[in-house]
N, CA, C and O of each residue as an XYZ file, in Angstrom:
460
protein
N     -15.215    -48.600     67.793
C     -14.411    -48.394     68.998
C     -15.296    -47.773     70.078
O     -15.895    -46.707     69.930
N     -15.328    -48.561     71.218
C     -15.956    -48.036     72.383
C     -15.604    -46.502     73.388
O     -14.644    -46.606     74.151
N     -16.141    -45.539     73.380
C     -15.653    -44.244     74.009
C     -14.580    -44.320     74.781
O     -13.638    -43.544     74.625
N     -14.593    -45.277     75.719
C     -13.978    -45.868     77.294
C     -12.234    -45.636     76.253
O     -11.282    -44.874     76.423
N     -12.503    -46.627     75.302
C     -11.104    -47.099     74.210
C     -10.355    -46.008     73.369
O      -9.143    -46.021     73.153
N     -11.245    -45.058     72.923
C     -10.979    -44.072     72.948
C     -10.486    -43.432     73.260
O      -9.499    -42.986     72.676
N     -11.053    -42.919     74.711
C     -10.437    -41.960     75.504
C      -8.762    -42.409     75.985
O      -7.714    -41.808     75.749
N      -9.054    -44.006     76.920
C      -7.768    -44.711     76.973
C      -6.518    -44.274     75.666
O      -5.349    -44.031     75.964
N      -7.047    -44.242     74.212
C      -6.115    -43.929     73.684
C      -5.290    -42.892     73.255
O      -4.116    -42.866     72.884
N      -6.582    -41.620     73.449
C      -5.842    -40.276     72.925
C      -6.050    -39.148     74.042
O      -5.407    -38.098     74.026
N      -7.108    -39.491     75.114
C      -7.470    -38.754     76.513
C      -5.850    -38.673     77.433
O      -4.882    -39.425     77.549
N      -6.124    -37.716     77.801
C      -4.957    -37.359     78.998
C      -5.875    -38.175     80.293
O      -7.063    -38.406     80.518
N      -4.657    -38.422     80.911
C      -5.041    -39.336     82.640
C      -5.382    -38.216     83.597
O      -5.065    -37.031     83.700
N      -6.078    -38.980     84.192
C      -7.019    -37.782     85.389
C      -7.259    -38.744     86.487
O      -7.294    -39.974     86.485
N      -7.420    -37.850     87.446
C      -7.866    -38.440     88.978
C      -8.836    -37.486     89.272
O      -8.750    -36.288     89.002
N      -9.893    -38.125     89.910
C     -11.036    -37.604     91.161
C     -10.098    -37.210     92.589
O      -9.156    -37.925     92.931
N     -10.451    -36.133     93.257
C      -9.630    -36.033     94.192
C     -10.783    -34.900     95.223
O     -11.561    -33.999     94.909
N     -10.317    -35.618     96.732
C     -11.308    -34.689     97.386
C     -10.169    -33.897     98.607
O      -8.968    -34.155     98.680
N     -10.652    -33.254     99.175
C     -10.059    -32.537    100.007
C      -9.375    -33.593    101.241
O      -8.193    -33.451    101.555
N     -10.224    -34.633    101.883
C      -9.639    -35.410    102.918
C      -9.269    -36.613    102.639
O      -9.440    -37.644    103.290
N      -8.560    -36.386    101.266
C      -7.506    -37.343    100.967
C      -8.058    -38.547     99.760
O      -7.227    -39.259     99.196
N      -8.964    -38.617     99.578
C      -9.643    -39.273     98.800
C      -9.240    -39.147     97.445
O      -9.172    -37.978     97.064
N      -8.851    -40.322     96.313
C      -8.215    -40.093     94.986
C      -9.026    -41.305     94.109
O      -8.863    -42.499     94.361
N      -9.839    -40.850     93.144
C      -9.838    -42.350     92.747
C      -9.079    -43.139     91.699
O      -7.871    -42.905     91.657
N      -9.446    -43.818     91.047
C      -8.579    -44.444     90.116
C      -8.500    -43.718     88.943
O      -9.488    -43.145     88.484
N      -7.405    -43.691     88.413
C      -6.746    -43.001     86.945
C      -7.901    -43.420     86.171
O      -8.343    -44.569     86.203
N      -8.533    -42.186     85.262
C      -8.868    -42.899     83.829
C      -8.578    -41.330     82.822
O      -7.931    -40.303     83.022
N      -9.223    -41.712     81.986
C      -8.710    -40.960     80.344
C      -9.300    -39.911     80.245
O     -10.408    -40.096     80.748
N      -9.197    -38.674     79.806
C     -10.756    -37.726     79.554
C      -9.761    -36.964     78.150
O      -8.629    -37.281     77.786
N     -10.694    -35.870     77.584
C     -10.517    -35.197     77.085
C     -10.703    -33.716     77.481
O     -11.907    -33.626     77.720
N     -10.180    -32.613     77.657
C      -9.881    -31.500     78.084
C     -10.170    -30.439     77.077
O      -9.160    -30.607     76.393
N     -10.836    -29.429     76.459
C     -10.661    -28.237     75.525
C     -11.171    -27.218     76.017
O     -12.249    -26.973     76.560
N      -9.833    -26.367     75.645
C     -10.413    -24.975     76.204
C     -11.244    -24.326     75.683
O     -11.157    -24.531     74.472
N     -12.608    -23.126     76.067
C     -13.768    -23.327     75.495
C     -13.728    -21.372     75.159
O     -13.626    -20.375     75.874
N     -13.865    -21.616     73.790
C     -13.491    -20.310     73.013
C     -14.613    -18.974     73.365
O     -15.713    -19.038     72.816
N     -14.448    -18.314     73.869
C     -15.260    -17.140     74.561
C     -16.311    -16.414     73.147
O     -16.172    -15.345     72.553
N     -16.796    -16.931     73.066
C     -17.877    -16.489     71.942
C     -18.806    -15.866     72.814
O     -19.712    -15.413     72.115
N     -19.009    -15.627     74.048
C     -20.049    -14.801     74.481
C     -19.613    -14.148     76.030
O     -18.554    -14.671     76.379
N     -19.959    -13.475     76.731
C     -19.405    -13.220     77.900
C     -19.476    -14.143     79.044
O     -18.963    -13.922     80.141
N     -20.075    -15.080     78.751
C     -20.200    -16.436     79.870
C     -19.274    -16.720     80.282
O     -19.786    -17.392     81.176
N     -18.361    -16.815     80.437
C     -17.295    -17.273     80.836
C     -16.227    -16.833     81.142
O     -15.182    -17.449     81.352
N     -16.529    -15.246     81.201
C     -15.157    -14.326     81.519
C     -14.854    -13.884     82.443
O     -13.959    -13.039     82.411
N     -15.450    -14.249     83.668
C     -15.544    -14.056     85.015
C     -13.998    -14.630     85.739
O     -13.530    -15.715     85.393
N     -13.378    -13.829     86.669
C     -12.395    -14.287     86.867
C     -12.464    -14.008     88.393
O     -13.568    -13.739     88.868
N     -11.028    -14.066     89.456
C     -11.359    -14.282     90.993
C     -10.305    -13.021     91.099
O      -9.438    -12.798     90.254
N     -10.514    -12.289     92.204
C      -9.159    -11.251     92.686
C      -8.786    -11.852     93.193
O      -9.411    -12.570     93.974
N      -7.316    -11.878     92.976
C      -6.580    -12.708     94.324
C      -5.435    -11.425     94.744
O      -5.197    -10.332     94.230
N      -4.855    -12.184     95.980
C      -4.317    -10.905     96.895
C      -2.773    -10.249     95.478
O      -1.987     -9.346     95.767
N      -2.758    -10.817     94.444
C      -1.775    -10.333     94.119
C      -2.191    -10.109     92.614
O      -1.276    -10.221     91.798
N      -3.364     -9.829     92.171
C      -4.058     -9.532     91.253
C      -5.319     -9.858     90.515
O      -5.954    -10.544     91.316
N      -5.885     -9.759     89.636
C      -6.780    -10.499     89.029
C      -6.477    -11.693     88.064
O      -5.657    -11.635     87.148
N      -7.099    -12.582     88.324
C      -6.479    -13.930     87.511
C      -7.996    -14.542     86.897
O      -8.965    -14.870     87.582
N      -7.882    -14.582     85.457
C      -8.514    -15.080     84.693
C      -8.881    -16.314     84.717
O      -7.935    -16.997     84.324
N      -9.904    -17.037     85.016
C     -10.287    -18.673     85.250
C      -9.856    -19.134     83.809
O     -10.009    -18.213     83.007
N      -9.399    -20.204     83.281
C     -10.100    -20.852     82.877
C     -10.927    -21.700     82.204
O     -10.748    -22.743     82.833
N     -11.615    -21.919     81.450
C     -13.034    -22.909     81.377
C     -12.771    -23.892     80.430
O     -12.150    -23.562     79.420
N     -13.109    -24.966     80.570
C     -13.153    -26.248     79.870
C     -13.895    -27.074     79.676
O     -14.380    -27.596     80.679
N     -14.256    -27.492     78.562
C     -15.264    -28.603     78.274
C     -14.433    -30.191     78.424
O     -13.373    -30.508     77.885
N     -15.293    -31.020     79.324
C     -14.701    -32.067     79.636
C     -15.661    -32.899     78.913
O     -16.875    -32.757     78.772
N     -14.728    -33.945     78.415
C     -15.525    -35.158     78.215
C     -14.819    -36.556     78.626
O     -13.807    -36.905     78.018
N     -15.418    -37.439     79.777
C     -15.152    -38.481     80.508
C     -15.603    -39.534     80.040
O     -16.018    -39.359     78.894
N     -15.798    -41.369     80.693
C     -16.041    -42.044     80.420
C     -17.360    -41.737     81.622
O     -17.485    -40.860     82.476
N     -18.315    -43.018     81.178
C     -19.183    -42.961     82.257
C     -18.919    -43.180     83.022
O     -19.282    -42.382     83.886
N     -18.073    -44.387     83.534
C     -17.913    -44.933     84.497
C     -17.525    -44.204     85.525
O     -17.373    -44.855     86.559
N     -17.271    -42.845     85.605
C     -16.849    -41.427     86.807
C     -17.436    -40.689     86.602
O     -17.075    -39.890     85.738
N     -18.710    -40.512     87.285
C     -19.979    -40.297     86.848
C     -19.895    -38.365     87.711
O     -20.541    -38.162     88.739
N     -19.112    -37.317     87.123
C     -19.171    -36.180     87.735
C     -20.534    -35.594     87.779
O     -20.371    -34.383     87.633
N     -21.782    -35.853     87.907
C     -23.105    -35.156     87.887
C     -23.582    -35.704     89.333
O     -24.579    -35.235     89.883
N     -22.803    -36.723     89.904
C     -23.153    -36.911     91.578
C     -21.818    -36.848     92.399
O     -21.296    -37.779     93.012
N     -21.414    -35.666     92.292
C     -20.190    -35.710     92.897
C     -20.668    -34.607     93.882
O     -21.817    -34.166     93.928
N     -19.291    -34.101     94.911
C     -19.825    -32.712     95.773
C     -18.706    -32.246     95.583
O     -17.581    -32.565     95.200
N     -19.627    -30.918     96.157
C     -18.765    -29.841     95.760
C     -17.080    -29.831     95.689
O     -16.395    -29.358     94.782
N     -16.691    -30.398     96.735
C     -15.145    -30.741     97.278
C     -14.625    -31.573     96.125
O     -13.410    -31.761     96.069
N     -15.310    -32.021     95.324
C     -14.482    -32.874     94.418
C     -13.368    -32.125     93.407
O     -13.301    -30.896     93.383
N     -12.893    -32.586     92.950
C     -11.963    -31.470     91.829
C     -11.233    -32.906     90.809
O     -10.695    -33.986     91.054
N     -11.607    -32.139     89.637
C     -10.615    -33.249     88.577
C      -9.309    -32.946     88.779
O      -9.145    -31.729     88.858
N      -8.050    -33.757     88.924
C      -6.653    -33.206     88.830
C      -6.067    -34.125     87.796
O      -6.066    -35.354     87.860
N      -5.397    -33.127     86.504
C      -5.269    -33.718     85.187
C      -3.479    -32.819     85.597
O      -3.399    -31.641     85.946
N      -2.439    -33.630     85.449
C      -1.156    -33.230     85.604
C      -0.953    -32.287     86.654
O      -1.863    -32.216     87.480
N       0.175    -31.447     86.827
C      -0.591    -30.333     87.884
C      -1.572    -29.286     88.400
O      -1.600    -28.527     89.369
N      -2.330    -29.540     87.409
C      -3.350    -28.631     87.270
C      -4.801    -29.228     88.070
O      -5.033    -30.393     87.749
N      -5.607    -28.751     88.851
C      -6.881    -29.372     89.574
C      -8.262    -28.107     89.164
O      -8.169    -26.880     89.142
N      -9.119    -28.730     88.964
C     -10.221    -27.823     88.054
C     -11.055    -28.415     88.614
O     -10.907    -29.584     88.972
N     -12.368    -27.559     88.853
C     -13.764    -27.910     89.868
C     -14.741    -27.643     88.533
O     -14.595    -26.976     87.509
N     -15.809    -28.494     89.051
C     -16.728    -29.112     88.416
C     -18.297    -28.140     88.138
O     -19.319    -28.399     88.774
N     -18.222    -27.003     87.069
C     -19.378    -26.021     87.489
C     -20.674    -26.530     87.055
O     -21.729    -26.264     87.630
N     -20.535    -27.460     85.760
C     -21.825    -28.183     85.579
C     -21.258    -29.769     84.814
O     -20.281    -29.910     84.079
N     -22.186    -30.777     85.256
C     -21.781    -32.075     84.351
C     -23.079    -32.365     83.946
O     -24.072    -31.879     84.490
N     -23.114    -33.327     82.783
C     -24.500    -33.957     82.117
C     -24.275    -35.145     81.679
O     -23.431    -35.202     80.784
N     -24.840    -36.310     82.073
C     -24.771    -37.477     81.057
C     -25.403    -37.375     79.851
O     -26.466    -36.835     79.547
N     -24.154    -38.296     78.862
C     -25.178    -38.058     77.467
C     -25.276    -39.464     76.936
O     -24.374    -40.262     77.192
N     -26.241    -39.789     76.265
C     -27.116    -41.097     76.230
C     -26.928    -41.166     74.464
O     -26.992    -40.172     73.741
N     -26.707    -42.443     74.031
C     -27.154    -43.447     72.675
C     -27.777    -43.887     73.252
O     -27.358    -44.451     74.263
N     -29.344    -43.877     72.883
C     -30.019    -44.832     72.954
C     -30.607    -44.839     74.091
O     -31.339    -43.864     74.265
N     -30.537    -45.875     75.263
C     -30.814    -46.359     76.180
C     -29.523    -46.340     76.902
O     -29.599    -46.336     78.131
N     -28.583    -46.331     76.462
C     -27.358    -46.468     77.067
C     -26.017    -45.168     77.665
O     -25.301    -44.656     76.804
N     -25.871    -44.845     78.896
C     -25.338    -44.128     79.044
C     -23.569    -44.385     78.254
O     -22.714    -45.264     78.366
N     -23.677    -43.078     77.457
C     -22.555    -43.159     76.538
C     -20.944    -42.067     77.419
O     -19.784    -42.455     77.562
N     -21.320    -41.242     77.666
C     -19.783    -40.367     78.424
C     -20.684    -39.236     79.161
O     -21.808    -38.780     78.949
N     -19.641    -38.987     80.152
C     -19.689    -37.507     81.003
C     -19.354    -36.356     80.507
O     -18.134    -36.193     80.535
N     -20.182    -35.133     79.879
C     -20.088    -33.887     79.204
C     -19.958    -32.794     80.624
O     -20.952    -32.795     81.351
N     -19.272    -32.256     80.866
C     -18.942    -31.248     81.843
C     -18.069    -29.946     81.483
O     -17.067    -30.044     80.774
N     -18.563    -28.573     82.078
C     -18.264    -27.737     82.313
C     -17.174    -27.480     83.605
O     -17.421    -27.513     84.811
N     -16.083    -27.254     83.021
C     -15.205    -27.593     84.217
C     -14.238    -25.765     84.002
O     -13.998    -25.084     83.004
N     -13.863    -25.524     85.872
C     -12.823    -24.349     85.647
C     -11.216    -24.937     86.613
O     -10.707    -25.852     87.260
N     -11.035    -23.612     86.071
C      -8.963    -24.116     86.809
C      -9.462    -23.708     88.150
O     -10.367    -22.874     88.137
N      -9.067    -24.113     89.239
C      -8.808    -23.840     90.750
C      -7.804    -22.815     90.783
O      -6.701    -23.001     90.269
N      -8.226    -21.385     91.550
C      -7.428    -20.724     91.575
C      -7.539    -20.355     93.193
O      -8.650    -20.199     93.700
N      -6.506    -20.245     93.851
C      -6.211    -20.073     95.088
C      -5.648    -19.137     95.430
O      -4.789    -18.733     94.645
N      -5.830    -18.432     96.608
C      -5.432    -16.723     97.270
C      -4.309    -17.733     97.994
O      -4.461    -18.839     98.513
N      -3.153    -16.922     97.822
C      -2.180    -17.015     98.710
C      -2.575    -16.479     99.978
O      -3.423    -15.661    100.335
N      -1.483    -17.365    100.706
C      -1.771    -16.677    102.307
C      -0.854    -16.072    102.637
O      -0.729    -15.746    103.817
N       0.149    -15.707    101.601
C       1.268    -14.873    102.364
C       1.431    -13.799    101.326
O       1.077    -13.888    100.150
N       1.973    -12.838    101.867
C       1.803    -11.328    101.512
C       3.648    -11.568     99.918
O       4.424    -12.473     99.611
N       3.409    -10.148     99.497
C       4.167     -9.594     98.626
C       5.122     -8.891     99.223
O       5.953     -8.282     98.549
């Protein structure tokens, strides 16, 4: 079974999405949340109504949405949830690019209106 077939079968649906409206086409990924075995990842944002914990996920995509040339503005949006892209890597069989391995966090946003 080909990754792509795979994912199509047991991956949750995702969109590329940019700030000025830009969405691309649905495909499959896999999502896991990534177990804090070291302090890497415990970094979180103040927001005006407390501290909120990011976070972090290991993504794995098809190639064909190639997140290692994307910009910054891009963001995966998997159901309601939209998560930015802190590192991606292609990973290779062979000669052949096989899926997108990425480091991905939740988007967390400061309100603009008070308490």
């Amino acid at each position: 079974m080909q990754i792509t077939q795979f994912l199509n079968r047991f991956g949750r649906r995702a969109f590329l999405t940019q700030r000025d409206g830009w969405t691309s086409t649905p495909f499959h990924c896999f999502l896991q949340p990534l177990r804090y075995k070291n302090k890497m990842y415990l970094y979180g944002v103040n927001t005006q109504i407390g501290y909120n914990a990011q976070g972090h996920y290991l993504y794995i995509g098809p190639p064909e949405h190639d997140l290692t040339r994307l910009s910054d503005e891009t963001e995966l949006a998997i159901g309601d949830e939209h998560y930015r892209i802190d590192r991606a890597e292609k990973v290779y069989c062979g000669e052949t690019l096989y899926y997108i391995w990425a480091i991905v966090r939740t988007v967390v946003e400061e309100s603009e209106e008070g308490i």
